[in-house]
N, C-alpha and C positions, 0 to 999 in steps of 0.2 A: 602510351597510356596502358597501364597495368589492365591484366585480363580480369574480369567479373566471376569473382568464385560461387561456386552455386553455398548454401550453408548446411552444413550435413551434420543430424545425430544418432549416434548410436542406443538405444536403450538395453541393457544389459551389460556394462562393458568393462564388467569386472571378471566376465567367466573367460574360458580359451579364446572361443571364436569374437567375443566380444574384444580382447587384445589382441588380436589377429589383423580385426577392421581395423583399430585404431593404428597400429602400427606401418603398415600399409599406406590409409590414410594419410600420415602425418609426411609422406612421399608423394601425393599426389599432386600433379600439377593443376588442378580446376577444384580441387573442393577448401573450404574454409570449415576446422572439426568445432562446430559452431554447443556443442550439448556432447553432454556423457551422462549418464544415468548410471546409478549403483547406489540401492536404499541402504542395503548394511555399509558401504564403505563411501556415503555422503559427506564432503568433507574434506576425501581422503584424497591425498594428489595420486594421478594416477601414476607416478614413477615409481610411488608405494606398496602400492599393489601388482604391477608390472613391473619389475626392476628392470626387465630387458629395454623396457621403454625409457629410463632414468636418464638418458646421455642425449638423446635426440632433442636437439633446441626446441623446438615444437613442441614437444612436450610440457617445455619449463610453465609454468602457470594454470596447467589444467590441472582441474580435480572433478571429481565425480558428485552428482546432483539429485537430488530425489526425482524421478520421474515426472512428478505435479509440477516442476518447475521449467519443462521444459517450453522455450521459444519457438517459434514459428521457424519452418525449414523448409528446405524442400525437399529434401532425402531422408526419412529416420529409416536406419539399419533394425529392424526385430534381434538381436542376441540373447534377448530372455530363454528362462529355462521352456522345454514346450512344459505346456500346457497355461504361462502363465500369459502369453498375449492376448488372447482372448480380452479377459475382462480388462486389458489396458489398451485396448484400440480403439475405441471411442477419441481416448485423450490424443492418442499416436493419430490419427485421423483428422479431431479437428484444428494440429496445429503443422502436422508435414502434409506436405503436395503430394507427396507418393510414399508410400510403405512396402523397404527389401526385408519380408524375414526369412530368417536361417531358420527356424526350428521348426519342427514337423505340422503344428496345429492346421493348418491350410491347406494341407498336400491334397488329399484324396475327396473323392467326388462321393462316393457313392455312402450316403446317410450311414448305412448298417456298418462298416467298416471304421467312418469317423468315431463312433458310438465305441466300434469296440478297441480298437489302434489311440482313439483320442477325447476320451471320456470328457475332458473338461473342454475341448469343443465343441463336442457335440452339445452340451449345456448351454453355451455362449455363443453363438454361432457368429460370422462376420455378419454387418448391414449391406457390403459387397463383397461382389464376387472375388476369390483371388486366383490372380493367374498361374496356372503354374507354368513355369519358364525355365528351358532347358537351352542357353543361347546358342549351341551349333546346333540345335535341332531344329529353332522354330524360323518359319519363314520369313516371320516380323517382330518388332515389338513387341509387347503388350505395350495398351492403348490407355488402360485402366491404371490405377490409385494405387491399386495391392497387388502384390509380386509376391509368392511364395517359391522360395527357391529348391533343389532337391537335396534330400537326404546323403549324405557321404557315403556310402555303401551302397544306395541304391543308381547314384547317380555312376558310380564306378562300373556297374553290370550293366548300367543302361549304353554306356559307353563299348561297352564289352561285345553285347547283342545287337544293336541299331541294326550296322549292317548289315546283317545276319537276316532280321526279318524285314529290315527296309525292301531288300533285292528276294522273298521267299525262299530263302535259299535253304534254310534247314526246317525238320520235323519242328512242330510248336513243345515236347515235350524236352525239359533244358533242366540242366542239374548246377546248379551256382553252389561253390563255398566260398565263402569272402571270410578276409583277415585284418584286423582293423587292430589299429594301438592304441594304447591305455588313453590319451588323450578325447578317442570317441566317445569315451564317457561322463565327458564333463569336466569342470573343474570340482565338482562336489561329490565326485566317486568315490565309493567306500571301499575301494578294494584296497587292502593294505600292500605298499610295495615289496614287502619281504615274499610275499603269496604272487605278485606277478611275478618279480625274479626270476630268472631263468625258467619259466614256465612259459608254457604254449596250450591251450586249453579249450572247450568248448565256450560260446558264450551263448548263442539258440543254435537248438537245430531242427525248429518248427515254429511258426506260429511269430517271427519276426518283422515288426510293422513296415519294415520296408518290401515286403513281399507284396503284399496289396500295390503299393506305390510305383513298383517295377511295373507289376501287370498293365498297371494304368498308363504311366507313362509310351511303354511299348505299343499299348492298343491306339495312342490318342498318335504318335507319333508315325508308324507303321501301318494300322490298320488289323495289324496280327496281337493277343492279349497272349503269351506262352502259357503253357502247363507248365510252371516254376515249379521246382524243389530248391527252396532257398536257405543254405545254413550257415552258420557262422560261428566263429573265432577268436580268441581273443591273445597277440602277439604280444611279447613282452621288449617294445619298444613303443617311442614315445608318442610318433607320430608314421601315418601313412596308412593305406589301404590296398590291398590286394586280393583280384578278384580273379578268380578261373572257372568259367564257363564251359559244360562239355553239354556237346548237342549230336544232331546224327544229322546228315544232310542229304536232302531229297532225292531223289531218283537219277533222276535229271542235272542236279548242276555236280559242279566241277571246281576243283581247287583254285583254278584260273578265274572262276567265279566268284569265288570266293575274295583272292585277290584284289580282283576288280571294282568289289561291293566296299571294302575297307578305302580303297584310296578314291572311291568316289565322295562315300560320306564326307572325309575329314579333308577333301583338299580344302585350301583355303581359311582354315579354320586353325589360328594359331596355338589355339589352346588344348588340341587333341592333336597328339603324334602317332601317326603308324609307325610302327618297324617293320619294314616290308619286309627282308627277309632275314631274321635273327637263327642263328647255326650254331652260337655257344651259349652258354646260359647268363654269363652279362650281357648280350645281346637283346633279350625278352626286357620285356616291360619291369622296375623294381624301383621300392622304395628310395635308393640314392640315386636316383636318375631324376627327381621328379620332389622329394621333401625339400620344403623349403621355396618350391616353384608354384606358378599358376597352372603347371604341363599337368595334363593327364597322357600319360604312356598305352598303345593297345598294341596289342599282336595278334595272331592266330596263326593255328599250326594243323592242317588236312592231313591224315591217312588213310587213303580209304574212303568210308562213306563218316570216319569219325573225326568231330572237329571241336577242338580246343581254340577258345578265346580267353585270351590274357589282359590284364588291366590295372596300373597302376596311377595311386594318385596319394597327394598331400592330403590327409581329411581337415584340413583346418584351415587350407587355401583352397585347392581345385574344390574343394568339398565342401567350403565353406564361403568364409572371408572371400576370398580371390574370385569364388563366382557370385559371387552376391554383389562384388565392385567391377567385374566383368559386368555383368545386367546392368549400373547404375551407369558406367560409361555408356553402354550401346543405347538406355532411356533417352539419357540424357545430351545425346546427339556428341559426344565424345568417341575420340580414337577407342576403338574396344579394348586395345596391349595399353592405355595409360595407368599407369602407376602399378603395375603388376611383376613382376618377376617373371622369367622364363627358367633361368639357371638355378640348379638345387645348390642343396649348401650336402657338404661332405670334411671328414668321416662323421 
């Protein structure tokens, strides 16, 4: 007797992360890709709008639907741009059993910050609470409807740090620059490709909404909120994230500590690698070790009292997609590695 798929849609699934889910998806062993949503490209078969998707039998006979049309599920994936779920979660609510979204409206707790990081939520707020869910972090489930999952950048320095203030080990005050490719900005990015081209550039170096989000995440997780300096990058590649963390560590601990703190966090945890101890520089955490996979890569490197944390990942799987279908397996009482990738794709 063939196995009972649960039915899963996506709303948004015409942008990156929205073909991301689908594509993934269309490999998964438990789900059935039941809805696609895309107002401007209603109609449109998605192998039209995705060509990488065109060849995959699963694929053949979908197309994308207005929103208002969607059937009853029990998974809808949020890939809406942010700021747009808000005023579509009513519908998203009363017809799926639980809601994964990707895009930031949900993250942060603290009113003043929603207001200013997420203006049209703060207008429209949820009628519940949503969880935010970091799956090697948290002890359990969420229990609840709505799932808001973590930002790409921020979940890369979260990844970076954990240990760090899991075990006290370093000063709270921590300097992040993160590097992220042209893809973390959407598919409706207006930067022209001739201008990213062989360019490497500022993208914030203040004032970037995932900063809040980090603090929060660290304080809820940890117990410790850091004194961030958070800035950021903009690489001229398609896809990935890289993040280096410098910190200064406490009186008292020691490299061996440090050591200690990383392979305690991620034992067990198939989706985050340590490099225990990397000596050349393909050794360290980096974009082709990891695009293309569900892997996020960390390292760290002690001299002294100063300490370098390293971090890569896919922003459009580990950052995205991949952990958004990471959470929907572990809800959903599924193997957590189903339908996921481990191996990057290379050159």
């Amino acid at each position: 007797m063939a196995e009972q798929k649960i039915r899963v849609a996506v709303a948004g699934a015409s942008g990156y992360t929205g073909g991301e889910v689908i594509r993934l998806l269309l490999d998964h062993p438990h789900v059935e890709l039941a809805f696609l949503s895309a107002e401007r490209s209603a109609g449109t078969p998605v192998g039209a709008v995705h060509p990488w998707l065109r060849n995959h039998p699963g694929a053949a006979g979908l197309k994308f639907r207005p929103l208002a049309e969607l059937e009853e599920v029990d998974v809808a994936f949020g890939c809406l741009p942010t700021g747009t779920l808000p005023a579509r979660l009513p519908l998203l609510a009363e017809r799926a059993k639980r809601v994964l979204n990707l895009a930031g409206d949900f993250r942060l707790r603290d009113p003043q910050e929603v207001k200013e990081h997420y203006p049209k939520t703060a207008a429209d707020p949820a009628s519940e609470e949503f969880a935010y869910y970091v799956p090697e972090l948290s002890d359990s489930v969420p229990q609840g409807r709505f799932i808001n999952l973590p930002g790409c950048m921020a979940v890369a320095t979260i990844y970076a740090l954990y240990p760090l203030f899991a075990e006290s080990l370093v000063l709270p005050q921590v300097v992040v620059d993160a590097k992220t490719g042209s893809s973390g900005g959407g598919r409706g990015g207006s930067e022209q490709p001739a201008e990213r081209s062989g360019n490497f550039r500022v993208h914030k170096l203040h004032g970037h909404r995932h900063t809040p989000e980090i603090r929060q995440a660290l304080a809820e997780f940890t117990g410790t909120a850091p004194d961030l300096r958070f800035s950021t990058h903009s690489m001229d590649v398609p896809r990935g994230i890289m993040v280096t963390a410098y910190s200064r560590l406490r009186p008292e601990a020691t490299a061996l500590d440090v050591k200690r703190a990383y392979a305690k966090a991620y034992v067990g945890k198939p989706f985050v690698r340590v490099r225990p101890a990397p000596k050349a520089p393909q050794d360290f955490p980096m974009l082709k070790a990891v695009n293309g996979s569900n892997v996020a890569e960390v390292a760290i490197a002690v001299k002294g009292d100063q300490c370098v944390a390293v971090a890569a990942l896919d922003n459009l799987i580990k950052g995205a997609a991949g952990q958004a279908i990471q959470a929907m397996n572990l809800v959903s009482g599924f193997d957590e590695t189903a339908g996921l990738p481990r191996t990057a794709v290379s050159p």
